[in-house]
C-alpha positions as CSV (number, residue, x, y, z in Angstrom):
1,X,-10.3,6.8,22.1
2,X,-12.6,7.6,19.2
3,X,-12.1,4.3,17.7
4,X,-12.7,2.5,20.6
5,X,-16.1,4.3,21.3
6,X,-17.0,5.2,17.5
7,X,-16.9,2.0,15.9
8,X,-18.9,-0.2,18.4
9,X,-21.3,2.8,18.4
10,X,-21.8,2.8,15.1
11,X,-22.4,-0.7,14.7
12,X,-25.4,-0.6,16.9
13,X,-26.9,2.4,15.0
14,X,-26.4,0.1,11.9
15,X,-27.9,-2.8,13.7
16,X,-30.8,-0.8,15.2
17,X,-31.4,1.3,11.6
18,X,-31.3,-2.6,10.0
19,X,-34.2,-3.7,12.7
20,X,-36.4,-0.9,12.0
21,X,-36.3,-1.2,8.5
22,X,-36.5,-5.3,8.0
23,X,-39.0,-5.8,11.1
24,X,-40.7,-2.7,12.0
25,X,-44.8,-3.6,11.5
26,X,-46.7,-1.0,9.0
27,X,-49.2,1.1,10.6
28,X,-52.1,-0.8,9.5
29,X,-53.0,-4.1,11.0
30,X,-55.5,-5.3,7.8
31,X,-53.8,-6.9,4.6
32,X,-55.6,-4.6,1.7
33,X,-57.6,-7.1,-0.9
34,X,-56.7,-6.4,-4.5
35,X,-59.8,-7.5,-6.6
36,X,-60.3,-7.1,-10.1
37,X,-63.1,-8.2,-12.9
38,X,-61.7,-11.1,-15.2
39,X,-62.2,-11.6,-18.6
40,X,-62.1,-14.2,-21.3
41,X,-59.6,-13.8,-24.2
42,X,-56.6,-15.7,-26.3
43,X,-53.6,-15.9,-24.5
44,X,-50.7,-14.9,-27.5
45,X,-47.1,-16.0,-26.3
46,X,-44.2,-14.7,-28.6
47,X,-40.9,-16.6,-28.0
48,X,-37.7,-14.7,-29.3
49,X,-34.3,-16.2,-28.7
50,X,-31.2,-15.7,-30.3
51,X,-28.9,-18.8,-30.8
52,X,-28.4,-22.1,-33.1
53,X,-31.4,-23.6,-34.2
54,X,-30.7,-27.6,-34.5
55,X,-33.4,-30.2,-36.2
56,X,-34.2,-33.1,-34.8
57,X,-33.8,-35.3,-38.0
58,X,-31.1,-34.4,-40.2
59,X,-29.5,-36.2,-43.2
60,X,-26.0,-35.1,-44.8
61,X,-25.9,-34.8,-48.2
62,X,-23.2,-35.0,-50.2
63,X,-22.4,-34.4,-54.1
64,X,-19.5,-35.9,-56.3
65,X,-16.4,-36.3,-55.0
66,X,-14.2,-33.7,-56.9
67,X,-16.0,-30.9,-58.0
68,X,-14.6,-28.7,-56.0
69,X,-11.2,-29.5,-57.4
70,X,-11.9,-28.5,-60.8
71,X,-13.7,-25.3,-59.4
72,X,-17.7,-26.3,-59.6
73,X,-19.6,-24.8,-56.9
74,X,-23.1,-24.9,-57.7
75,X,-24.4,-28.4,-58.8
């Protein structure tokens, strides 16, 4: 009997609590106006990303063929 009654009942508190709080109007009929004084300045934009940087233009370089093999690292 209780879950007959209690769950369709407690759906329409749910439904009437969700009304209330999504649609109810605020007291006040007048939107407030935010104003403020504005002033001139630079506009300073840090970017800071972590990842691979690629170049556009890139050439491979490549030393002799061999060093390596008879252990010479640095050319």
């Amino acid at each position: 009997m209780l879950k007959k009654v209690g769950i369709p009942l407690a759906i329409v508190a749910l439904l009437v609590a969700g009304y209330f709080v999504f649609f109810a109007e605020s007291g006040s009929e007048e939107g407030v106006d935010l104003t403020t004084k504005v002033k001139r300045d630079d506009l300073q934009i840090d970017v800071t990303v972590t990842g691979e940087l690629e170049a556009k233009n890139s050439v491979q370089v490549m030393g002799p063929s061999g060093l390596q093999s008879v252990r010479i690292w640095q050319v």
